[in-house]
KOLTORDO-39010 format. One record per atom (N, C-alpha, C, CB): residue in one letter; atom name; x, y, z. Coordinates in nm, 3 decimals. Glycine has a CB too. Layout:
BEGIN
+---------+-------+---------+---------+---------+
: residuo : atomo :       X :       Y :       Z :
+---------+-------+---------+---------+---------+
:       A :    CA :       X :       Y :       Z :
...
+---------+-------+---------+---------+---------+
***
This chain:
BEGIN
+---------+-------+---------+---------+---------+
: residuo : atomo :       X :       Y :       Z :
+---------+-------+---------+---------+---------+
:       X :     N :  -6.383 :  -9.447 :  -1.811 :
:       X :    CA :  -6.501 :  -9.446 :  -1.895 :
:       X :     C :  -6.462 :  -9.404 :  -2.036 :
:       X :    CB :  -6.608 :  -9.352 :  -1.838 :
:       X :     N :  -6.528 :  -9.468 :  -2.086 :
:       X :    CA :  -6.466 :  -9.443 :  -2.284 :
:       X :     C :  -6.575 :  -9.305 :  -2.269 :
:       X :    CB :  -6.533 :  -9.624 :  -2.469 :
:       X :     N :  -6.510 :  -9.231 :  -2.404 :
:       X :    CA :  -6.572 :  -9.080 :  -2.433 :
:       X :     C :  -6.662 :  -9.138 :  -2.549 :
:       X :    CB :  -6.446 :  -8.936 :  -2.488 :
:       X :     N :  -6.630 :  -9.246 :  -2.618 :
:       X :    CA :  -6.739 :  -9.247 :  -2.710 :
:       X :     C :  -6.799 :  -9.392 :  -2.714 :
:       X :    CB :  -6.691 :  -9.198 :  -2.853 :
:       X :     N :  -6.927 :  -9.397 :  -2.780 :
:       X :    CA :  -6.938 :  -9.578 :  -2.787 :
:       X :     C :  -6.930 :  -9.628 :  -2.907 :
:       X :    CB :  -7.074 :  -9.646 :  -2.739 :
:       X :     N :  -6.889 :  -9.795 :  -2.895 :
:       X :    CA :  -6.859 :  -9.858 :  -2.999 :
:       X :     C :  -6.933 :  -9.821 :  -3.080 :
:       X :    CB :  -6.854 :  -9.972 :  -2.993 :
:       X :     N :  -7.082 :  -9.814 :  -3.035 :
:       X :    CA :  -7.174 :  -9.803 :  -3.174 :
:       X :     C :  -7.223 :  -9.693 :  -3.257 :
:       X :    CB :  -7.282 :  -9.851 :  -3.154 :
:       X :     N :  -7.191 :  -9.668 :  -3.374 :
:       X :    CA :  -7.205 :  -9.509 :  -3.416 :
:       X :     C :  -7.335 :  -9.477 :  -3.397 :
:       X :    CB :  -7.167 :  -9.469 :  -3.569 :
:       X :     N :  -7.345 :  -9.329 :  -3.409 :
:       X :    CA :  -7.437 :  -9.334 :  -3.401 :
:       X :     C :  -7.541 :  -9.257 :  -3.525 :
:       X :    CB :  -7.432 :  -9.307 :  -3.285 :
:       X :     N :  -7.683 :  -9.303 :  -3.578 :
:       X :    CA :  -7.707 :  -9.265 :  -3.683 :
:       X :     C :  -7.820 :  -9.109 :  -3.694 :
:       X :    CB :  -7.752 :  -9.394 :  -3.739 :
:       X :     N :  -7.758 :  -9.021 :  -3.767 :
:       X :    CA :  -7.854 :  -8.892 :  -3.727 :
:       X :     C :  -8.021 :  -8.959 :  -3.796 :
:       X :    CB :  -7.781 :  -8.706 :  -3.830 :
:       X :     N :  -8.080 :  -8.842 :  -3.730 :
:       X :    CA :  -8.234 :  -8.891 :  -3.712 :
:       X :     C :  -8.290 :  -8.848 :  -3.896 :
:       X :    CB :  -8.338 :  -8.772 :  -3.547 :
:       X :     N :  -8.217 :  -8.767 :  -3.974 :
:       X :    CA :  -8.207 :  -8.746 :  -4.089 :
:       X :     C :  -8.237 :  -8.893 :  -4.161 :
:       X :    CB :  -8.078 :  -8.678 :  -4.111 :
:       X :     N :  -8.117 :  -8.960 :  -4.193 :
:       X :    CA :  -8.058 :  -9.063 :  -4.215 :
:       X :     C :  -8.184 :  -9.160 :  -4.118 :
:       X :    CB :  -7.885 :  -9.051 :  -4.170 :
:       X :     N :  -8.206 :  -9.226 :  -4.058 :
:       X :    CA :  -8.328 :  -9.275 :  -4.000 :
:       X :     C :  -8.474 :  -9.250 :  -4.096 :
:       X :    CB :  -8.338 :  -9.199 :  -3.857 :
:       X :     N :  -8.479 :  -9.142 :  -4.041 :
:       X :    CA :  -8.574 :  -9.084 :  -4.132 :
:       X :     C :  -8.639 :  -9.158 :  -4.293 :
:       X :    CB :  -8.500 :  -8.958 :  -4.160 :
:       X :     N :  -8.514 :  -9.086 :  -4.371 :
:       X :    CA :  -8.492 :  -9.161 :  -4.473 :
:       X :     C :  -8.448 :  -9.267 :  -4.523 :
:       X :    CB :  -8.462 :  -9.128 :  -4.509 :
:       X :     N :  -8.432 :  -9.383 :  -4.427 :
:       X :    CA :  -8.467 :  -9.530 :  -4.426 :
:       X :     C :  -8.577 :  -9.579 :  -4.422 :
:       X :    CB :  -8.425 :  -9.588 :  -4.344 :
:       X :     N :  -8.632 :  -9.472 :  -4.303 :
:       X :    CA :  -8.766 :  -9.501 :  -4.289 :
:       X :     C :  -8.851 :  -9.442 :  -4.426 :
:       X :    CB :  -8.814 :  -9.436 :  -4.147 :
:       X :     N :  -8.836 :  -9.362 :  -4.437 :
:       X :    CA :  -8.954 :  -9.309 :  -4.585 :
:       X :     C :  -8.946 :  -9.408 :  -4.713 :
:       X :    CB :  -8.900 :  -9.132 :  -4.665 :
:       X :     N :  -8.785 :  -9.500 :  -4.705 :
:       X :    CA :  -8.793 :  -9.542 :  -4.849 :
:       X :     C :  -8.835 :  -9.700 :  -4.813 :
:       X :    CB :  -8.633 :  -9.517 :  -4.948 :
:       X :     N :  -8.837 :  -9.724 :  -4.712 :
:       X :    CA :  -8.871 :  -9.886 :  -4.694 :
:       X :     C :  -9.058 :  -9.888 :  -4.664 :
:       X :    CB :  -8.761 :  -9.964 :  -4.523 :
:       X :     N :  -9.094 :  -9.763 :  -4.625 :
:       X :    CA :  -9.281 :  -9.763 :  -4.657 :
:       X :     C :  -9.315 :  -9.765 :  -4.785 :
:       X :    CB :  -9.368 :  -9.629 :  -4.609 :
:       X :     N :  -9.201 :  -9.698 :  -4.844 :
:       X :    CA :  -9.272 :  -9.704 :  -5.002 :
:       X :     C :  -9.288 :  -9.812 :  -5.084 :
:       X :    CB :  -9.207 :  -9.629 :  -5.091 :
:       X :     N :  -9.134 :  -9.910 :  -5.031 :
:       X :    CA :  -9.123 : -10.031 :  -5.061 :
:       X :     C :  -9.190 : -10.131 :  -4.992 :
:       X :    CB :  -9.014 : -10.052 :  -5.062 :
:       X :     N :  -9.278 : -10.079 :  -4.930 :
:       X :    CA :  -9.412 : -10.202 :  -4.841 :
:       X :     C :  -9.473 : -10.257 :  -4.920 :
:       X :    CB :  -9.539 : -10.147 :  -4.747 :
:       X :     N :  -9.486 : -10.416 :  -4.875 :
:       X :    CA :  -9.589 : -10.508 :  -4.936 :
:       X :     C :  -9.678 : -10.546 :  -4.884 :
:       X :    CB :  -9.559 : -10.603 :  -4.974 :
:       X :     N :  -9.746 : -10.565 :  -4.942 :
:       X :    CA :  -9.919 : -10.592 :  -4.845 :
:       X :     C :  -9.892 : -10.695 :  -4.762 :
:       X :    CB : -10.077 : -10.651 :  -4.941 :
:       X :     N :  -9.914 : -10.747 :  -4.626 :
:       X :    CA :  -9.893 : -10.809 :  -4.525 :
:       X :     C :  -9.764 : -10.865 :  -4.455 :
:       X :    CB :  -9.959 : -10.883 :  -4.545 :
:       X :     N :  -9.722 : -10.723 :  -4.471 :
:       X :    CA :  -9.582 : -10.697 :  -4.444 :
:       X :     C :  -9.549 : -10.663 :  -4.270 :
:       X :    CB :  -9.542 : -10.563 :  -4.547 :
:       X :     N :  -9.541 : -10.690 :  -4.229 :
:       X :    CA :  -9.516 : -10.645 :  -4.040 :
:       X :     C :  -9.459 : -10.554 :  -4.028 :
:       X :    CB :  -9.436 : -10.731 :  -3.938 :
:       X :     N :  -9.453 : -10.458 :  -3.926 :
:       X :    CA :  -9.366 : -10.343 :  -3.907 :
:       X :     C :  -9.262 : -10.422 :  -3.880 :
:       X :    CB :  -9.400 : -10.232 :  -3.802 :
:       X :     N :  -9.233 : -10.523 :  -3.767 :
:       X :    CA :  -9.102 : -10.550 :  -3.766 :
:       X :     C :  -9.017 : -10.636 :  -3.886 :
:       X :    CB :  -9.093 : -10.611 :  -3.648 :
:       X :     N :  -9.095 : -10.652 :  -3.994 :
:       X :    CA :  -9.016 : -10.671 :  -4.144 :
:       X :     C :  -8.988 : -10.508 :  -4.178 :
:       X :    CB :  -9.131 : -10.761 :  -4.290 :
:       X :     N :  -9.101 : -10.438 :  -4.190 :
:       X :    CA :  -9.060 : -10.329 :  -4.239 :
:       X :     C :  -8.945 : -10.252 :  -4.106 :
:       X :    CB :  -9.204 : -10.244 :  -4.286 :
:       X :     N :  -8.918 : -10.275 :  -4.011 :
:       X :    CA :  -8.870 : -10.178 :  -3.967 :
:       X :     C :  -8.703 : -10.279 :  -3.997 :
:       X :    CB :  -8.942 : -10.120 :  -3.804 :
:       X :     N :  -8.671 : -10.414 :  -4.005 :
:       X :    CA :  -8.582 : -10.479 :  -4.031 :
:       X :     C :  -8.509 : -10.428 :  -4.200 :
:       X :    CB :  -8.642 : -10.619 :  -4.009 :
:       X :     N :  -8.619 : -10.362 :  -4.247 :
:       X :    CA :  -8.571 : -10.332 :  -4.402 :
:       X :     C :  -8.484 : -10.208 :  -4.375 :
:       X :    CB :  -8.708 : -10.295 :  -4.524 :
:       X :     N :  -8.526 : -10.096 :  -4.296 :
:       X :    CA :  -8.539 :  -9.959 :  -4.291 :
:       X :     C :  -8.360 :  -9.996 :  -4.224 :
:       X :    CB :  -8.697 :  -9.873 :  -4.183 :
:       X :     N :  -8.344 : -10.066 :  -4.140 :
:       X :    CA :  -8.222 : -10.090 :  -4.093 :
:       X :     C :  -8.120 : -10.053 :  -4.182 :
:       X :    CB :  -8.211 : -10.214 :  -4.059 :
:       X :     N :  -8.143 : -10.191 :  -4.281 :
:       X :    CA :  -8.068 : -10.223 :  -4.337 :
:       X :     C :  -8.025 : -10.126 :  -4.487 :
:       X :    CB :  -8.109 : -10.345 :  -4.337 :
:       X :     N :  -8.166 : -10.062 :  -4.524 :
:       X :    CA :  -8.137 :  -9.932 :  -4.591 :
:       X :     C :  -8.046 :  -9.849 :  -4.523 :
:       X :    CB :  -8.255 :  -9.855 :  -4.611 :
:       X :     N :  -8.038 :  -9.816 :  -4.407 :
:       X :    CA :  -7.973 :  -9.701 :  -4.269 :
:       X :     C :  -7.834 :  -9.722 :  -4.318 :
:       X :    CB :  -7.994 :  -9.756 :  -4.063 :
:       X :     N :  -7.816 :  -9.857 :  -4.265 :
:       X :    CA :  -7.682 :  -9.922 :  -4.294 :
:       X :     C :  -7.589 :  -9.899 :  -4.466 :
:       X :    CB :  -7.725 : -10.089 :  -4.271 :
:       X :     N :  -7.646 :  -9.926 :  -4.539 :
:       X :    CA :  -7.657 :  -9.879 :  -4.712 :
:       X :     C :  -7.617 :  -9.740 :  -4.724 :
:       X :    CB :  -7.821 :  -9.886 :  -4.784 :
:       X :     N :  -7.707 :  -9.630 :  -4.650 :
:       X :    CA :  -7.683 :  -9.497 :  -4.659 :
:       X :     C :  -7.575 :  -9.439 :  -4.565 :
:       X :    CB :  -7.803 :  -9.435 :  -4.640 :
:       X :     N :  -7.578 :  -9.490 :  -4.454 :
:       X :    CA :  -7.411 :  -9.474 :  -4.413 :
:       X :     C :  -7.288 :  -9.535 :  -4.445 :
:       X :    CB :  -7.395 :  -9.493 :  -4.301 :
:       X :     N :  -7.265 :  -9.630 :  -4.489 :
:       X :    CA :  -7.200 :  -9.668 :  -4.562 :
:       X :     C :  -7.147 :  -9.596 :  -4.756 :
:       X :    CB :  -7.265 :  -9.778 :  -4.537 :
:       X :     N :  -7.297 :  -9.536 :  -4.770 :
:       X :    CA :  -7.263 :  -9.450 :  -4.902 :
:       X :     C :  -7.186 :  -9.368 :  -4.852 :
:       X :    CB :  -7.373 :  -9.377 :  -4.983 :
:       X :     N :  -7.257 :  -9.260 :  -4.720 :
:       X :    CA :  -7.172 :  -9.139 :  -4.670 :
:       X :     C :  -7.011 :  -9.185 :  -4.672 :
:       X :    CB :  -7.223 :  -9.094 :  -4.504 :
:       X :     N :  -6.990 :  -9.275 :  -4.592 :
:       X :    CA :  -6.848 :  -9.291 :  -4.522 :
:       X :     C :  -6.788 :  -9.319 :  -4.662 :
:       X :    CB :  -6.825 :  -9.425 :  -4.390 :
:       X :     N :  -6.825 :  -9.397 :  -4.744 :
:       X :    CA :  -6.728 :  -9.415 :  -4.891 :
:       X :     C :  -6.693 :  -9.256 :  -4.966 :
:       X :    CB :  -6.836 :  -9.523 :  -5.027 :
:       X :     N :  -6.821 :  -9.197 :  -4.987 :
:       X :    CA :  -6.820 :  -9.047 :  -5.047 :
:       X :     C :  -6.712 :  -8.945 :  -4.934 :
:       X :    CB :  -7.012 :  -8.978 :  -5.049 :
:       X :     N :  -6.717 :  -8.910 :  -4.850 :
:       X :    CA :  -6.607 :  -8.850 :  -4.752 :
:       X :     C :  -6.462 :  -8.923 :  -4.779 :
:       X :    CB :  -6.655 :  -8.876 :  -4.584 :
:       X :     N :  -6.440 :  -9.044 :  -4.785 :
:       X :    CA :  -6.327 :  -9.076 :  -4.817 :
:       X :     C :  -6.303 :  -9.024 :  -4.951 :
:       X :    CB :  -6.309 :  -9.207 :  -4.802 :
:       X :     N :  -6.364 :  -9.080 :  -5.055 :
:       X :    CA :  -6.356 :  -9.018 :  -5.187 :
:       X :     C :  -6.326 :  -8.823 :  -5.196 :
:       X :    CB :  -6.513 :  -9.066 :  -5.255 :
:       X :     N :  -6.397 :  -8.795 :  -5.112 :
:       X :    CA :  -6.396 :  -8.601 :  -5.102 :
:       X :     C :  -6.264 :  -8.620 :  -5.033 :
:       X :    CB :  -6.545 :  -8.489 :  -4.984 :
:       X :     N :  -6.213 :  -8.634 :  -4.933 :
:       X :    CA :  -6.101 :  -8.648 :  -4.871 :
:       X :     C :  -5.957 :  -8.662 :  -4.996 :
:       X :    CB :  -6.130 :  -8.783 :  -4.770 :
:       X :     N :  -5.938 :  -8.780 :  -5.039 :
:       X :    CA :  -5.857 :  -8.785 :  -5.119 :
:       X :     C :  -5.825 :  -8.672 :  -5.211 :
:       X :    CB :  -5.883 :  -8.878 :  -5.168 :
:       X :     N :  -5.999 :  -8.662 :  -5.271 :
:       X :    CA :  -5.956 :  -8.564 :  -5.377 :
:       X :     C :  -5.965 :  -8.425 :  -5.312 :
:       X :    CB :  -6.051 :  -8.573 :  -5.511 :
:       X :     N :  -5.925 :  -8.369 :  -5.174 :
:       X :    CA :  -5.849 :  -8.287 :  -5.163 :
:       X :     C :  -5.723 :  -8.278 :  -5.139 :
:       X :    CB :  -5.884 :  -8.242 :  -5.114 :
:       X :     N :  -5.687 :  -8.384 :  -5.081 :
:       X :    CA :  -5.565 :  -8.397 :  -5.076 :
:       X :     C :  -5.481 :  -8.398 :  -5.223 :
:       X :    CB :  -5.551 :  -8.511 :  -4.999 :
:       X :     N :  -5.596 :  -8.472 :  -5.317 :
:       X :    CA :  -5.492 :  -8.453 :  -5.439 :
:       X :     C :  -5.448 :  -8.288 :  -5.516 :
:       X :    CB :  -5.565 :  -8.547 :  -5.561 :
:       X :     N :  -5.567 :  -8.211 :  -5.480 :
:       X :    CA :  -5.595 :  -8.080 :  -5.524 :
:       X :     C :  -5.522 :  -8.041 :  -5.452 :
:       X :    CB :  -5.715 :  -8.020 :  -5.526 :
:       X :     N :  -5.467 :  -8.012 :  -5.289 :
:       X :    CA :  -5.365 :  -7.937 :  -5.257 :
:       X :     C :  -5.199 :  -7.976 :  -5.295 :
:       X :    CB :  -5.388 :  -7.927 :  -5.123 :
:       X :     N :  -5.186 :  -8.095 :  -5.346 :
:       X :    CA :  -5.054 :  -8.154 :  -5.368 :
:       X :     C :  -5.053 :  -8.113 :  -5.492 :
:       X :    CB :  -5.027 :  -8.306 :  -5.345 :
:       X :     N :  -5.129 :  -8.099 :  -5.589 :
:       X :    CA :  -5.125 :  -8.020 :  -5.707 :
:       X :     C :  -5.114 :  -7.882 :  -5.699 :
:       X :    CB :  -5.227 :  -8.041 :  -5.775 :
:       X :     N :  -5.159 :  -7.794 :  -5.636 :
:       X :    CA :  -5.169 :  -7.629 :  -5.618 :
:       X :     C :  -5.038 :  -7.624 :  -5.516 :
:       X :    CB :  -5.343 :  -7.559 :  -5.538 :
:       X :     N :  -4.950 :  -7.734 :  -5.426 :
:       X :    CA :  -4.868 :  -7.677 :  -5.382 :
:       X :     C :  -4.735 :  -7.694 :  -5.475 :
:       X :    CB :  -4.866 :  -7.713 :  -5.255 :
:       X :     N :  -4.747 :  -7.818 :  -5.569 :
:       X :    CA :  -4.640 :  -7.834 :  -5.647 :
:       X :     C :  -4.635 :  -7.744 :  -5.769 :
:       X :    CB :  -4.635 :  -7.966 :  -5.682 :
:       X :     N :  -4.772 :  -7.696 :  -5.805 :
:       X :    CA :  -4.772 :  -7.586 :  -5.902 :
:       X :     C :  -4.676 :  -7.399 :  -5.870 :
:       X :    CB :  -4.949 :  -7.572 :  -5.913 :
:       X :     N :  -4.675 :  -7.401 :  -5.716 :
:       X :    CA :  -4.658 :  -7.295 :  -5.671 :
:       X :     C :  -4.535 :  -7.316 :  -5.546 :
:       X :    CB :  -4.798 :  -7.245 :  -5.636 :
:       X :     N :  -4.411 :  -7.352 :  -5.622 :
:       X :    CA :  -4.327 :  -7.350 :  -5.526 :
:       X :     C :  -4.286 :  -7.229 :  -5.410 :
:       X :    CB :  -4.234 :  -7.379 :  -5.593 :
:       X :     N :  -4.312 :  -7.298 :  -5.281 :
:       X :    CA :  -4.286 :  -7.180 :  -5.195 :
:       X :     C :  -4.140 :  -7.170 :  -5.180 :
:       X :    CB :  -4.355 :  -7.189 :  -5.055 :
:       X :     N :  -4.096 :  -7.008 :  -5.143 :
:       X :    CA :  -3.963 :  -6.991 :  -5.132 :
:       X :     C :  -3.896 :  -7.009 :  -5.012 :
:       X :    CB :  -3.935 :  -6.883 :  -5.170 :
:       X :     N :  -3.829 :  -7.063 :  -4.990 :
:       X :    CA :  -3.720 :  -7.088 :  -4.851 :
:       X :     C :  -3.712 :  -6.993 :  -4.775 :
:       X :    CB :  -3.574 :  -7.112 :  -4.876 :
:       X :     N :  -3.663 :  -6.901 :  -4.853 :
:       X :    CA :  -3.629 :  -6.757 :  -4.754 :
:       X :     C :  -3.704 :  -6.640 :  -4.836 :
:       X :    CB :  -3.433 :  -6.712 :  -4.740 :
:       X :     N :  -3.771 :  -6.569 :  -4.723 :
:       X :    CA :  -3.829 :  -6.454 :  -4.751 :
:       X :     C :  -3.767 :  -6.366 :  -4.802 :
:       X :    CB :  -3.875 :  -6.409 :  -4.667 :
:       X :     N :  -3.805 :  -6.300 :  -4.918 :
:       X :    CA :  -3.752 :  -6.212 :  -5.010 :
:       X :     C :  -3.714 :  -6.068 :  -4.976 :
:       X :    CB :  -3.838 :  -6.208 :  -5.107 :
:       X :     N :  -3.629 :  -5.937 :  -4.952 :
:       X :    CA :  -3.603 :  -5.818 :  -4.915 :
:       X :     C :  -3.709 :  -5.734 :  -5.006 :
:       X :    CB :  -3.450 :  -5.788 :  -4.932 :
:       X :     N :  -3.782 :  -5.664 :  -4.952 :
:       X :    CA :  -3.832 :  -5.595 :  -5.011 :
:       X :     C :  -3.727 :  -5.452 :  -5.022 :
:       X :    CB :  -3.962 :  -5.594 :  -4.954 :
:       X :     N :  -3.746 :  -5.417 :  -5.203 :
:       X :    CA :  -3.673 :  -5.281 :  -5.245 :
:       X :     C :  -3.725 :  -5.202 :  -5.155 :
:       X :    CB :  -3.695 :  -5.222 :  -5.392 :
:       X :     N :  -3.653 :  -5.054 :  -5.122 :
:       X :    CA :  -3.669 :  -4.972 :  -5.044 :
:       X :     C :  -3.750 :  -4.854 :  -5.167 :
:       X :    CB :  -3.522 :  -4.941 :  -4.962 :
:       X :     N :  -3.645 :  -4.868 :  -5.259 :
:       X :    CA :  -3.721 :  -4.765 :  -5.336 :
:       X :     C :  -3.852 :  -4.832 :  -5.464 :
:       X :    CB :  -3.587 :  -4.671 :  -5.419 :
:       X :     N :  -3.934 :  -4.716 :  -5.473 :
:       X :    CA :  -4.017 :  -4.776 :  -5.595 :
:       X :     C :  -3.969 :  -4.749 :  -5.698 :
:       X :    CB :  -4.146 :  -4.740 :  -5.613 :
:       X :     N :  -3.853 :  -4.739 :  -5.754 :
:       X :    CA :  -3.822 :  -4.736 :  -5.889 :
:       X :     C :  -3.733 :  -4.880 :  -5.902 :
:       X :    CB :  -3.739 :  -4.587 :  -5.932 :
:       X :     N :  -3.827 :  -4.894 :  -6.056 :
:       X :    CA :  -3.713 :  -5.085 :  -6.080 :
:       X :     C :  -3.546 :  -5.067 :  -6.088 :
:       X :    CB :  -3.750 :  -5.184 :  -6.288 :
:       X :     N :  -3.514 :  -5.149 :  -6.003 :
:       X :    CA :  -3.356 :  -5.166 :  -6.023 :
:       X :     C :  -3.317 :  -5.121 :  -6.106 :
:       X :    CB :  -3.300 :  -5.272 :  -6.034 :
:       X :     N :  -3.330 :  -5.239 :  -6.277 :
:       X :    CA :  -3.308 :  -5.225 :  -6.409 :
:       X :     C :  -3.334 :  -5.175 :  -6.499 :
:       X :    CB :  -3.311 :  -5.276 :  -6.444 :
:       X :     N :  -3.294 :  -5.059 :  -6.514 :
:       X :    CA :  -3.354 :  -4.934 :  -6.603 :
:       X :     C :  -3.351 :  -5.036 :  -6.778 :
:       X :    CB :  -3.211 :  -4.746 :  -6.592 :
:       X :     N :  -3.437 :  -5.008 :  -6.820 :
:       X :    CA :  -3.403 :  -4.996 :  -6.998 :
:       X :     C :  -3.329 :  -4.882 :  -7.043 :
:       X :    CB :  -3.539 :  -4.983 :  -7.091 :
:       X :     N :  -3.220 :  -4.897 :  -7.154 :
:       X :    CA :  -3.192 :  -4.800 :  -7.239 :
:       X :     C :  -3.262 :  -4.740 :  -7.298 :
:       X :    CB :  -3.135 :  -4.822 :  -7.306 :
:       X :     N :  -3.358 :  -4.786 :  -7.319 :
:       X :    CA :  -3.404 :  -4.734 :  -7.496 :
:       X :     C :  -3.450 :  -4.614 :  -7.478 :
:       X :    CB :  -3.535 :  -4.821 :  -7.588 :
:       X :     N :  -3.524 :  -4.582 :  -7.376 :
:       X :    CA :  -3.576 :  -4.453 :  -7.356 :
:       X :     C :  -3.416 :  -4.362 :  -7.349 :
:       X :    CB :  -3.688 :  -4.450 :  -7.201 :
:       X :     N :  -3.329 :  -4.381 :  -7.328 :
:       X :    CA :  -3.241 :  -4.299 :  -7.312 :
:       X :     C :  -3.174 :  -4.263 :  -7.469 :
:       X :    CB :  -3.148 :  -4.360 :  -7.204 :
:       X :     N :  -3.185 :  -4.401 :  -7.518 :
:       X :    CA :  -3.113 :  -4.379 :  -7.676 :
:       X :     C :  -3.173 :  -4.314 :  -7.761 :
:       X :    CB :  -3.088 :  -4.492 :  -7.754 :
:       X :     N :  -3.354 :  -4.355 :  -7.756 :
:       X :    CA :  -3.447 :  -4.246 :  -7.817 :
:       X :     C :  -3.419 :  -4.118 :  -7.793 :
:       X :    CB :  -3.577 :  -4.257 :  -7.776 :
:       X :     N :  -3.455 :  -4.089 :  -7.673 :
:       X :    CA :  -3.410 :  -3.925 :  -7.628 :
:       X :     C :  -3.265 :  -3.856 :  -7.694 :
:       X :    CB :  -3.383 :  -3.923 :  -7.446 :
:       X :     N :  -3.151 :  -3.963 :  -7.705 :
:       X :    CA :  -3.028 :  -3.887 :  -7.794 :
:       X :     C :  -3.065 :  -3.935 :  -7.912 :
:       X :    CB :  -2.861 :  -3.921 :  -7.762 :
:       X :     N :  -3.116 :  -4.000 :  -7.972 :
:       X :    CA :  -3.140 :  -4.014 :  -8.124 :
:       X :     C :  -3.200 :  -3.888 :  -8.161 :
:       X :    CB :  -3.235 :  -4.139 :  -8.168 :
:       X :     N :  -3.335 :  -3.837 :  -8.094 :
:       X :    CA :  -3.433 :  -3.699 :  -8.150 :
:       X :     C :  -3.352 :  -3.614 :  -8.152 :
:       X :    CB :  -3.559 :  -3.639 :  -8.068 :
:       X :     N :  -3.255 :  -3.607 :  -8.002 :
:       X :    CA :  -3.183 :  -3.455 :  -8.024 :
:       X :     C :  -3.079 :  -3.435 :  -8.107 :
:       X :    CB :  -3.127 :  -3.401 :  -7.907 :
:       X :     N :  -3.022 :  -3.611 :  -8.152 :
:       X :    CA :  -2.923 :  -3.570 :  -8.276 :
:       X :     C :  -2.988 :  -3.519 :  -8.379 :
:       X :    CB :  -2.843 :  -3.681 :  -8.335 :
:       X :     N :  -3.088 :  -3.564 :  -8.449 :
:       X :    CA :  -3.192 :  -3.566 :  -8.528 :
:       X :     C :  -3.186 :  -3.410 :  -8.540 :
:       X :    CB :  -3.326 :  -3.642 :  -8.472 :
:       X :     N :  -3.259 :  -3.344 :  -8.458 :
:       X :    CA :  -3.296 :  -3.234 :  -8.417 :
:       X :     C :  -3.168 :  -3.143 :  -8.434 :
:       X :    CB :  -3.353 :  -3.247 :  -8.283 :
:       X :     N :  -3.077 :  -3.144 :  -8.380 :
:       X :    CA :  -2.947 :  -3.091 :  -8.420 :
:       X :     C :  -2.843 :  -3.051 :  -8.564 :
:       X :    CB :  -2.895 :  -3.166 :  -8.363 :
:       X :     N :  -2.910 :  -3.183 :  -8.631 :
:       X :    CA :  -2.860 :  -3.249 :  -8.745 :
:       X :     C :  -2.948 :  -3.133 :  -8.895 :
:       X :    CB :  -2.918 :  -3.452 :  -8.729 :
:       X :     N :  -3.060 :  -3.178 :  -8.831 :
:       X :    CA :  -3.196 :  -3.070 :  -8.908 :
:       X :     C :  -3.134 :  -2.922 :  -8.887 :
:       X :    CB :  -3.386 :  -3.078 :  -8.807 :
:       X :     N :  -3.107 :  -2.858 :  -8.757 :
:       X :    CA :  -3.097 :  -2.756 :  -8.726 :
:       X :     C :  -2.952 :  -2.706 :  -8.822 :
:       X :    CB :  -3.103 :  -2.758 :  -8.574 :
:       X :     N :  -2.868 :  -2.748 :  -8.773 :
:       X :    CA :  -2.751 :  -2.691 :  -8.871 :
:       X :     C :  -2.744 :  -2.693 :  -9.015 :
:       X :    CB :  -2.640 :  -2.751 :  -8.845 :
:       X :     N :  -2.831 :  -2.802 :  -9.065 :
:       X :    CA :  -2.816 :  -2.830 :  -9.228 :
:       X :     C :  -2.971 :  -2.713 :  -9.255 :
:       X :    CB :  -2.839 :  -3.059 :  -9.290 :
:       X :     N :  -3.063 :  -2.656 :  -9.216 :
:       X :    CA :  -3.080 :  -2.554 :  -9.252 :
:       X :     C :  -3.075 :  -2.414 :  -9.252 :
:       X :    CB :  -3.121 :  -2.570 :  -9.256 :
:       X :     N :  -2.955 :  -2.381 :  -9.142 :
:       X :    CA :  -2.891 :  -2.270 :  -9.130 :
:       X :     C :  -2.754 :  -2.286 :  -9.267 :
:       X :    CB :  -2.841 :  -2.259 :  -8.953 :
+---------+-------+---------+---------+---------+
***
């Protein structure tokens, strides 16, 4: 036994609103089975919009993740995390400042003794 049938099937939404827009579009001595032949074929129109729009949404996620993954290369191998929290690579400068003041300071000190 097949799990699904050939024929899709259309939510009662979608029905619905075949049906609401083909009364509006009624002409005076119009038959239900013209009008209900219209409502069809509206049905048909509006699923057919759906299924085009989902493809369209589809793509353009696919294009949005092929963009956000090429923007953000992932790394091969997982990175070691440091053990300690201090950065590897110290700067000098704080160190050269600190002997610059105390030469400074030294320099001052003897030239006014």
């Amino acid at each position: 036994m097949a799990k699904y049938s050939k024929k899709a099937q259309v939510s009662d939404e979608t029905r619905d609103e075949a049906m609401k827009i083909a009364r509006g579009t009624q002409k005076p001595g119009q038959t239900k089975e013209q009008t209900k032949l219209i409502a069809q074929g509206i049905q048909k129109g509006i699923d057919l919009y759906k299924k085009q729009h989902k493809v369209k949404a589809r793509e353009l996620d696919k294009k949005l993740r092929k963009a956000t993954a090429s923007a953000v290369p992932q790394p091969t191998q997982p990175e070691a995390v440091p053990s300690s929290t201090t950065p590897q690579k110290s700067s000098k400068l704080p160190w050269i400042l600190l002997l610059l003041s105390w030469l400074c300071f030294g320099v001052y000190f003897f030239l006014s003794n």
